[in-house]
Every structure is written in structure tokens, then in C-alpha cells.
NUGU-737942 format. One record per residue (C-alpha): residue in one letter; x, y, z. Coordinates in steps of 0.5 Angstrom, whole numbers, plus 500, padded with zeros to 3 digits. Layout:
REM NUGU-737942
<code=A, east=X, north=Y, up=Z> .
...
This chain:
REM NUGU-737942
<code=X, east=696, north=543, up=723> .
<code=X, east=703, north=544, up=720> .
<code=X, east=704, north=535, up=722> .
<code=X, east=698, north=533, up=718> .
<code=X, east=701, north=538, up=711> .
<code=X, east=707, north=535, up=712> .
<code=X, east=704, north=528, up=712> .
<code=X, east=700, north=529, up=705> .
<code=X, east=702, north=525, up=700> .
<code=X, east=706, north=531, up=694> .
<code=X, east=703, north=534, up=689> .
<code=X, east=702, north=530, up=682> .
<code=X, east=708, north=532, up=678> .
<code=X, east=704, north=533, up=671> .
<code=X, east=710, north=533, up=667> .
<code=X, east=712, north=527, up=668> .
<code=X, east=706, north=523, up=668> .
<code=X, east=705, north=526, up=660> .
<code=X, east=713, north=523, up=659> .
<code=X, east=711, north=516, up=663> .
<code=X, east=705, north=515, up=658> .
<code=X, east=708, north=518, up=652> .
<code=X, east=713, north=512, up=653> .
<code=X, east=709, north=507, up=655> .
<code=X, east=705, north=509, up=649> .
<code=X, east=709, north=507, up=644> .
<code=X, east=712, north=501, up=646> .
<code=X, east=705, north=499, up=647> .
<code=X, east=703, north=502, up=640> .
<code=X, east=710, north=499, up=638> .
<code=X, east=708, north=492, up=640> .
<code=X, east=701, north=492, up=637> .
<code=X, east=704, north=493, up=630> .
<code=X, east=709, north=488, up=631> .
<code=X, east=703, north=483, up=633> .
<code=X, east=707, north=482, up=640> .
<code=X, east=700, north=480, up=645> .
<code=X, east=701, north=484, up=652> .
<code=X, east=700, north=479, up=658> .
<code=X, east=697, north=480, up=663> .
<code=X, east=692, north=475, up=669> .
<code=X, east=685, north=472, up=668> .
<code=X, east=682, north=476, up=673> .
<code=X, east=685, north=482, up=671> .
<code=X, east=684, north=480, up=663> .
<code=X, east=677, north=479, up=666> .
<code=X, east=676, north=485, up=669> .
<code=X, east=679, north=489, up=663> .
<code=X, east=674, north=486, up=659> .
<code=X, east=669, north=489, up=662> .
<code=X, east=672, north=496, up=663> .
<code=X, east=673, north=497, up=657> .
<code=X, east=666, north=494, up=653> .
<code=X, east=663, north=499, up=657> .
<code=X, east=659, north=504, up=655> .
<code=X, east=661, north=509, up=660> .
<code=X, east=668, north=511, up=658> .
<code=X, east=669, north=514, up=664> .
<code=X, east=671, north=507, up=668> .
<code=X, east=678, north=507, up=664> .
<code=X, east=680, north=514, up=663> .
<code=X, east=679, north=515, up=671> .
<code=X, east=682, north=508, up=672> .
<code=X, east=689, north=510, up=667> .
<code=X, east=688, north=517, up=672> .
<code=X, east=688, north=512, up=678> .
<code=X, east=695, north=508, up=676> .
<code=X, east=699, north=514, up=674> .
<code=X, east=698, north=517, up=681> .
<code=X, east=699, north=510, up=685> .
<code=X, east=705, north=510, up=681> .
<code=X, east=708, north=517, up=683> .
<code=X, east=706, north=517, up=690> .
<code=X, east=703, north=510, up=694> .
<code=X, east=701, north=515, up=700> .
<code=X, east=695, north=517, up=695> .
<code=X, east=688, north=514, up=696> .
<code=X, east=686, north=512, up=689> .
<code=X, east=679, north=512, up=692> .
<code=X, east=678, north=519, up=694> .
<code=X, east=679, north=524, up=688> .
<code=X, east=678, north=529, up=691> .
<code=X, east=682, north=533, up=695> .
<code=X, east=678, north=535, up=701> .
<code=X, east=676, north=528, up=702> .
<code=X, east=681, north=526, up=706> .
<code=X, east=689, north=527, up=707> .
<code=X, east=691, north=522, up=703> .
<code=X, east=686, north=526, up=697> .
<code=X, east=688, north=527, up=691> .
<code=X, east=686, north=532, up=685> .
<code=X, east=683, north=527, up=680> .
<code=X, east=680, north=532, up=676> .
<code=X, east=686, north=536, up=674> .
<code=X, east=690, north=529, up=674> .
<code=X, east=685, north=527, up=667> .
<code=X, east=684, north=536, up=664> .
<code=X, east=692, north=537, up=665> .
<code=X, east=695, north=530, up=663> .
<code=X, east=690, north=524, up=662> .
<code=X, east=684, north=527, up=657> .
<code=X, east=688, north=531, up=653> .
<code=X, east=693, north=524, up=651> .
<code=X, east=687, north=520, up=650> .
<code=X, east=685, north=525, up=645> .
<code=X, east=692, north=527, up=642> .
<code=X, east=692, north=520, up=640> .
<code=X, east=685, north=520, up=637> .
<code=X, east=682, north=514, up=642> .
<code=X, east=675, north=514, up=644> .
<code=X, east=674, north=518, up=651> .
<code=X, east=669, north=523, up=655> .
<code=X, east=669, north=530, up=656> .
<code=X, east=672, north=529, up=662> .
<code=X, east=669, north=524, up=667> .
<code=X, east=669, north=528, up=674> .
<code=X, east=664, north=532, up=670> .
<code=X, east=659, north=527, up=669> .
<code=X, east=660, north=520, up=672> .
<code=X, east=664, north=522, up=678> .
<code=X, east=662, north=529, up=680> .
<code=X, east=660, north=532, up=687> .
<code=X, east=666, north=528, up=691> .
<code=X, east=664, north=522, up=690> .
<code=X, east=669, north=517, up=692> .
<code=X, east=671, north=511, up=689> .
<code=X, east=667, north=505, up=694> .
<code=X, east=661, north=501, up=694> .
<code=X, east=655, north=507, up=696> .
<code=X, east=657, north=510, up=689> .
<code=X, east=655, north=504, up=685> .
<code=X, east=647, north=506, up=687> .
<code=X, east=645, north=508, up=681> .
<code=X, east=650, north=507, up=675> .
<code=X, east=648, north=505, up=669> .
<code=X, east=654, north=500, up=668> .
<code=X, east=654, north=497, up=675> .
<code=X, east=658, north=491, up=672> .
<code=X, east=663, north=496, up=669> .
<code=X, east=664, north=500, up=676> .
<code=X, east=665, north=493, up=679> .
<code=X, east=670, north=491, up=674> .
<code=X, east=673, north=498, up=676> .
<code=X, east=673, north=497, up=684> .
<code=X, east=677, north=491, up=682> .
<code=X, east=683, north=493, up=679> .
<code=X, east=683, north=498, up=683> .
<code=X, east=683, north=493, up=690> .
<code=X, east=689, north=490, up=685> .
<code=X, east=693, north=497, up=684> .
<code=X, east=693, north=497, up=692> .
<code=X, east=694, north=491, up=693> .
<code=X, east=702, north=492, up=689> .
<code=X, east=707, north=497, up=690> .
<code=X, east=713, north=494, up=687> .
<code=X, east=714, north=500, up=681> .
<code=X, east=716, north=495, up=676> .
<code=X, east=708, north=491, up=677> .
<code=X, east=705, north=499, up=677> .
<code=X, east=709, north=500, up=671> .
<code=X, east=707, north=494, up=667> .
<code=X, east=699, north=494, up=669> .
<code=X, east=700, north=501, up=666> .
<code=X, east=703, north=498, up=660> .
<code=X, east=698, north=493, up=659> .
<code=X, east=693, north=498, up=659> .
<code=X, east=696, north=502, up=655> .
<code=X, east=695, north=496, up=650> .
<code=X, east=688, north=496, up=652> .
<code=X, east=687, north=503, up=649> .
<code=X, east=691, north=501, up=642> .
<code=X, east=687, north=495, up=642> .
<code=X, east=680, north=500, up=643> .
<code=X, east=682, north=505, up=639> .
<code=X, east=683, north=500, up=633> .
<code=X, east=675, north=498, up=633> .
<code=X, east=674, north=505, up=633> .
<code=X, east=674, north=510, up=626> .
<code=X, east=680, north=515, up=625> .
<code=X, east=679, north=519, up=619> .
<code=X, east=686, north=521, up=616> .
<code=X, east=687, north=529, up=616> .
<code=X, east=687, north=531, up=609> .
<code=X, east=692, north=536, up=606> .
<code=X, east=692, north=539, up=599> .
<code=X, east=699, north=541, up=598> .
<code=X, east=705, north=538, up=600> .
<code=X, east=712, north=542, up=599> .
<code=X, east=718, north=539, up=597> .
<code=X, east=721, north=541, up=603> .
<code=X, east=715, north=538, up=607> .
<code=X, east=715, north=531, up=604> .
<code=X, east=722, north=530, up=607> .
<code=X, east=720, north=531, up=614> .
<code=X, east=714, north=528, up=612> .
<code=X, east=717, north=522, up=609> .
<code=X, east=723, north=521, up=615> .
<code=X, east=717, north=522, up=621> .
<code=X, east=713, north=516, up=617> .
<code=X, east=720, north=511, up=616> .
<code=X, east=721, north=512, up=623> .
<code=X, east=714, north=510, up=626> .
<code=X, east=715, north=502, up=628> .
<code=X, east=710, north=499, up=624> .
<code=X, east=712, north=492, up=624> .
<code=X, east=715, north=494, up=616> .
<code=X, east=708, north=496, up=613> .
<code=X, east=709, north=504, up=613> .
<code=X, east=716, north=504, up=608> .
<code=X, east=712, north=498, up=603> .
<code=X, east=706, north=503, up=603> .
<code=X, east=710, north=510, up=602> .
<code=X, east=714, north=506, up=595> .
<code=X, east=707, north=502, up=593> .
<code=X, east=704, north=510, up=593> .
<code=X, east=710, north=512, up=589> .
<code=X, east=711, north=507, up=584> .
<code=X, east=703, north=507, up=583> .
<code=X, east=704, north=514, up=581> .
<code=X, east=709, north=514, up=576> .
<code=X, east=705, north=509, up=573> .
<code=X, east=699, north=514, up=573> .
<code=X, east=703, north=520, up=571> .
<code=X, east=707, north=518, up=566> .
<code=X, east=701, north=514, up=563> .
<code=X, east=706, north=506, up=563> .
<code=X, east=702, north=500, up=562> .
<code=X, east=705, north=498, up=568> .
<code=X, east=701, north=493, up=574> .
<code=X, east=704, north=494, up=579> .
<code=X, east=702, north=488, up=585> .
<code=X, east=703, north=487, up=592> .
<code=X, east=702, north=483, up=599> .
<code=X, east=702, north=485, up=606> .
<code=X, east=707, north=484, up=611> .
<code=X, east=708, north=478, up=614> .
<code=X, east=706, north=473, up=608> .
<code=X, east=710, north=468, up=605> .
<code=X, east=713, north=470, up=597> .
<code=X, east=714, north=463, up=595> .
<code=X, east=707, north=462, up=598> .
<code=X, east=704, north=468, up=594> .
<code=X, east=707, north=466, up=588> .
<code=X, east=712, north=473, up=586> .
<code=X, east=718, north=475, up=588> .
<code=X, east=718, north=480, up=592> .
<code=X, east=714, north=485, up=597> .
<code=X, east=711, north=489, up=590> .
<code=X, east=713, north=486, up=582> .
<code=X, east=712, north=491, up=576> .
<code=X, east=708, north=487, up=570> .
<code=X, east=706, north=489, up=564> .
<code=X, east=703, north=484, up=559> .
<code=X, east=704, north=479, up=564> .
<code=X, east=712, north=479, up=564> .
<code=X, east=716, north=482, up=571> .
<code=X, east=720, north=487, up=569> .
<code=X, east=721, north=489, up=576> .
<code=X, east=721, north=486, up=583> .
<code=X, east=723, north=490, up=589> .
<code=X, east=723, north=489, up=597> .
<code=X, east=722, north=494, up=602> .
<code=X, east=726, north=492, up=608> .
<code=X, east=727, north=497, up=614> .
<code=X, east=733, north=491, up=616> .
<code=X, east=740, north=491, up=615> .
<code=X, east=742, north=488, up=609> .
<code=X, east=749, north=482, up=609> .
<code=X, east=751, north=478, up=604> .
<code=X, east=746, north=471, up=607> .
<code=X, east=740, north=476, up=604> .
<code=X, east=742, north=477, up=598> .
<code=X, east=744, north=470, up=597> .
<code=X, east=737, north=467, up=600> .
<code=X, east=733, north=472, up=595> .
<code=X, east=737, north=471, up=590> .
<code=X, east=737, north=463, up=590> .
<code=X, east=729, north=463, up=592> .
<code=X, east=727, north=469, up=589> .
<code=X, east=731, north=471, up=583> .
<code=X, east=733, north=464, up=580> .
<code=X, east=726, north=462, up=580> .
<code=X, east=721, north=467, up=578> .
<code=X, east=727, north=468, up=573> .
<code=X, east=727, north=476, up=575> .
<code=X, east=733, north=480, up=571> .
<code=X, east=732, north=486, up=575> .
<code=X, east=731, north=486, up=582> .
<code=X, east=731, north=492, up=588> .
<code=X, east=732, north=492, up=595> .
<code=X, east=729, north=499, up=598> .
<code=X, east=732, north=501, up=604> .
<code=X, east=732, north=506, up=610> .
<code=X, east=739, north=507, up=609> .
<code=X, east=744, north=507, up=604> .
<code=X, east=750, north=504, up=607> .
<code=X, east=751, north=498, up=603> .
<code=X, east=757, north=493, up=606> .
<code=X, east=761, north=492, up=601> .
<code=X, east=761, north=484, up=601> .
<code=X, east=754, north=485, up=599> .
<code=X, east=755, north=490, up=594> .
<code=X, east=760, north=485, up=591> .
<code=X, east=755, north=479, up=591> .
<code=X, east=751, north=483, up=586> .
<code=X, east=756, north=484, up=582> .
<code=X, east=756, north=477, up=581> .
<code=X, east=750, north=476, up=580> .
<code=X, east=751, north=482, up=575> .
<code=X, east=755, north=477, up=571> .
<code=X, east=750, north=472, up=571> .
<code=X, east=744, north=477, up=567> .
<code=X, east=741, north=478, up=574> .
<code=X, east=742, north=486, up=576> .
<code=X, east=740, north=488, up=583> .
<code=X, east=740, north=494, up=585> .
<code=X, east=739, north=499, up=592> .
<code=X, east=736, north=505, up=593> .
<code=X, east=734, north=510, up=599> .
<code=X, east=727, north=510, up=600> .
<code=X, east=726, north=518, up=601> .
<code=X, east=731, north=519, up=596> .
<code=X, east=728, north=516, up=592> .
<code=X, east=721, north=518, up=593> .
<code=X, east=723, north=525, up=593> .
<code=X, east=727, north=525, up=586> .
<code=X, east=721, north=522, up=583> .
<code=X, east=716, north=527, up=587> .
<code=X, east=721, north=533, up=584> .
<code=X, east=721, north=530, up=577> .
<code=X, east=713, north=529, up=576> .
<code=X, east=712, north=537, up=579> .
<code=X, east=706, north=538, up=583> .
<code=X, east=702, north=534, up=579> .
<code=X, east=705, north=529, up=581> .
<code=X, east=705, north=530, up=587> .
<code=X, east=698, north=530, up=589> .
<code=X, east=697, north=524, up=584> .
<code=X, east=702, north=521, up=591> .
<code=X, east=699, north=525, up=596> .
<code=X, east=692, north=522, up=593> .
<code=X, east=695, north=514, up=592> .
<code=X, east=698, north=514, up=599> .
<code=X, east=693, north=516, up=603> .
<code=X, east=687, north=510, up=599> .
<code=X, east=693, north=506, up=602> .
<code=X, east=692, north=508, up=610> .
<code=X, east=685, north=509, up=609> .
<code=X, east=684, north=502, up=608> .
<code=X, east=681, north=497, up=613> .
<code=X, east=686, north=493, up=615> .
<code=X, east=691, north=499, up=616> .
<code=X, east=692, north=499, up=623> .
<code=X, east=690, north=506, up=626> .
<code=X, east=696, north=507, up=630> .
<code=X, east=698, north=508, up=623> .
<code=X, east=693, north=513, up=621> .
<code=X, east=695, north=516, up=627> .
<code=X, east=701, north=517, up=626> .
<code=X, east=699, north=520, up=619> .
<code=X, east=695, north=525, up=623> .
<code=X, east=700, north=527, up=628> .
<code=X, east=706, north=528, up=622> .
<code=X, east=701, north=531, up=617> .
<code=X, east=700, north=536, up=623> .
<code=X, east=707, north=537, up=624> .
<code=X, east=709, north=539, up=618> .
<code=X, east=704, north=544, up=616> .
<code=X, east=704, north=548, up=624> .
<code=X, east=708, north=554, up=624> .
């Protein structure tokens, strides 16, 4: 008896698959924002497809259980989810209550109540003779196959990369489905710089700062009551191919007062000069600011704008919190929900992504637990 013990596969450490998940997540996440495409086989695209258009959820919360296992411990038999089915068994249930459910949930992505209540109860093994009497055959079909094909590799980097394809595919779900954004009355001063510093940080591909200076300056048009437009573009679109000068332009009465552009990268001298020569110079713009996560600004660069200072052209720099916070601070707490209500009509739109709305959530609850 105490040979057969010895030979039973160790127990799933729980603590380490929420780390390994929560990694891969992210890069996944990270990688959707930006518009990089996770690759992966034809058959396993396929059978992917079907797994995750199925209506019957549990297929994909238990195949994510499945890859977290088979990572940690290639002694375990995938297809027997219950420990008293064999000695190689392990505890699917507790592997999707303790780790898998509570994370698809924390990141707001469609999922059941727990498979191993409903689909897969009374110690079923994961074979043919379970087909009998499932509603999506064809799903369960595509399931067995990916799990044929996680046997099949043993190599941690291929187990690691299957995962992280999947966890795309779960971001790519979660983009079809609906994420309401939680919604707080008030926000602190104190509370909007850990906000604010938790949303620069999230990876999103640049649309989070853009998003945070738009709401700002949009309230300080409403609160104020300026006869600014203020106008702005998406990420990725060509200024000279929209026709303004920069990620968002300040007009009134047709004429720029100001452009700006948000940048989350390093600022040197070659930007300063392409945006002064493509931009500036061309839509005639005599007052140009470069937003930016941080405020070191290297000295050549500075320099430069001295240049074009002379020139009749001013451009300027500003840290994207700090500035946001100085306007939030001078406009009080009506301003503050002014900005509070502009951001959230932003994020609420159709084409933000929902990781982003995600993020919004995560932080918002953050900065209001005690």
C-alpha cells in the first residue's frame, strides 16, 4: 500500500497555478491590446473554435483545469477527475473551485458554476462513453481532441504556450461578451492618484492615457463653460491621414489653439523633430503639448523646443497624472464627477476593449476596499 502512495502523482499546488495563470493572462491580455495574434496549429485552431462557440461552458473551464495539471505534475491522468478513479486521479473539482472559476470570474469572463456540478458530476471520466447524452457532442469531441493533444507533449515550453493560446482565446470570448463598468459616486483626491497610476500602468496598446487626457480636457471645457471642440482619434490612425495635428486638437471658432499627443514612449530628439516638421509646420500649430507617463525630459530635447520656441512655435511637456490631478484639485468636486462621468462614457464605448473595462473595474475596486 505504501508503494502505490508513493507512486500517486503530488498534490496540485493551488498557489502556483493562480500565479501561473495570472502571468500568462496578462501577457495574453497585453498582447490583445496591442494587436499581436497568438498562433497556434489548424487542428488546434479548429478544435478551439468549437470548444469555445459551444454553449456548454464547462468544455473550456474544465480543459483550462486540464492544462494547469498536466503542466505541474505529467504523472496525472487528465482524463480521471476524480481521485477515487484511479491512482494517477486527480481532484478536478477543487482544481476549478480553488483556482480555475474564481479566475475566470475575477476577470469577468463568461463561465459556469462550476462544471463538476453540472456537466461532468457522478465521476465521469473524461472518454467516449461520457459523449452519450451531451448536448454538444461536437464540442465534447473538439475537448477530447485537445486533450489527446495535451497527452500527446510534454515538453513544459509547448504545455506553457498551449496555455497561453488559450488564455487569448478566453480574452477574445470575453471581448464578445457585455462588461459593465463598476460605477462610483465620488472619488478622492488621494484615490484618483492611485487610480490614475494603476490605469497608466495597465498595457493597453496607448488608449488608456489618451483616454484619461481627452476626459480631462473635456471637463475643463464643461466646467469652465469654454468654447473649446475639443477632437480626437483612435490609436493607430495616421495624423496626416486624418488631417489634424496630433492625438487630440483644441479648436474654437475653427482655429487650433492647441494640439497634443499622448505618448507612453520615451521622448528624444528625432520625435520632436518629425512632429515638428509633419505636424507642427503644416497645420500651422503655435502651441503644441507632448503628454507623457514621466517627466524626464533629456536635455537635447528640451533644447530643441527652445529652438522652435524662437521660431513662434512653443512646445511644451506635461506628466499625465500631475496634470490631471492639478485640474482635478483646482475644479473641486464638481469637477471632479464632471471627469468621473466624461471617463467612464469613454470606456463605455463599444470599440474599447473589454480588458480595459476590466481593468477600470479591478482598480475601481481597489481604490474604494478597505
Amino acid at each position: 500500500m505504501d508503494e502505490l502512495l508513493e507512486d500517486r502523482p503530488m498534490p496540485i499546488d493551488y498557489k502556483k497555478a493562480q500565479e501561473i495563470l495570472k502571468t500568462l493572462f496578462s501577457k495574453a491580455e497585453a498582447d490583445y491590446l496591442q494587436g499581436v495574434q497568438r498562433k497556434a496549429t489548424a487542428s488546434i485552431v479548429t478544435a478551439c473554435n468549437a470548444v469555445f462557440e459551444s454553449g456548454t461552458q464547462a468544455y473550456r473551464e474544465v480543459l483550462l483545469g486540464c492544462a494547469i495539471a498536466r503542466i505541474q505534475d505529467k504523472s496525472i491522468n487528465i482524463r480521471h477527475p476524480y481521485l477515487d478513479q484511479s491512482q494517477h486521479a486527480f481532484s478536478g473539482r477543487s482544481l476549478d473551485e480553488r483556482v480555475v472559476n474564481p479566475f475566470l470570474q475575477s476577470k469577468r469572463i463568461p463561465c459556469s458554476k462550476g462544471p463538476y456540478l453540472s456537466v461532468f458530476r457522478r465521476s465521469i471520466r473524461f472518454d467516449e462513453n461520457t459523449r452519450v447524452g451531451l448536448r454538444d457532442a461536437k464540442g465534447y469531441d473538439a475537448f477530447l481532441s485537445l486533450l489527446s493533444f495535451l497527452e500527446s507533449i510534454s515538453e513544459d515550453t509547448r504545455l506553457l504556450d498551449f496555455l497561453s493560446y488559450l488564455l487569448y482565446r478566453f480574452v477574445q470570448l470575453r471581448e464578445s461578451s457585455l462588461v459593465k463598468l463598476s460605477k462610483v459616486q465620488r472619488i478622492s483626491l488621494e484615490q484618483y492618484d492611485k487610480l490614475i497610476t494603476g490605469l497608466l500602468n495597465v498595457p493597453s496598446g496607448g488608449r488608456m492615457p489618451v483616454l484619461l487626457v481627452v476626459a480631462a480636457f473635456g471637463t475643463i471645457k464643461d466646467f469652465f463653460k469654454i468654447d473649446w471642440e475639443v477632437s480626437w482619434q483612435g490609436i493607430n490612425v495616421a495624423d496626416a491621414a486624418s488631417g489634424v495635428g496630433g492625438d487630440i486638437t483644441i479648436k474654437s471658432a475653427d482655429n487650433i489653439l492647441m494640439a497634443a499627443e499622448v505618448t507612453e514612449r520615451p521622448l528624444d530628439k528625432e520625435r520632436i523633430l518629425a512632429t515638428f516638421n509633419t505636424k507642427i509646420v503644416s497645420a500651422g500649430i503655435e502651441d503644441y503639448l507632448f503628454f507623457v507617463k514621466k517627466a524626464e525630459i533629456p536635455e537635447e530635447v528640451r533644447l530643441q523646443a527652445r529652438q522652435y520656441f524662437a521660431q513662434g512655435h512653443e512646445i511644451n511637456f506635461a506628466d499625465i497624472k500631475n496634470w490631471i490631478l492639478m485640474s482635478l484639485s483646482t475644479m473641486g468636486t464638481a469637477g471632479r464627477s464632471i471627469f468621473n462621468s466624461r471617463l467612464m462614457d469613454l470606456l463605455d464605448a463599444q470599440d474599447i476593449p473589454k480588458a480595459l473595462k476590466v481593468k477600470w473595474n479591478e482598480q475601481i475596486e481597489e481604490i474604494t476596499s478597505l
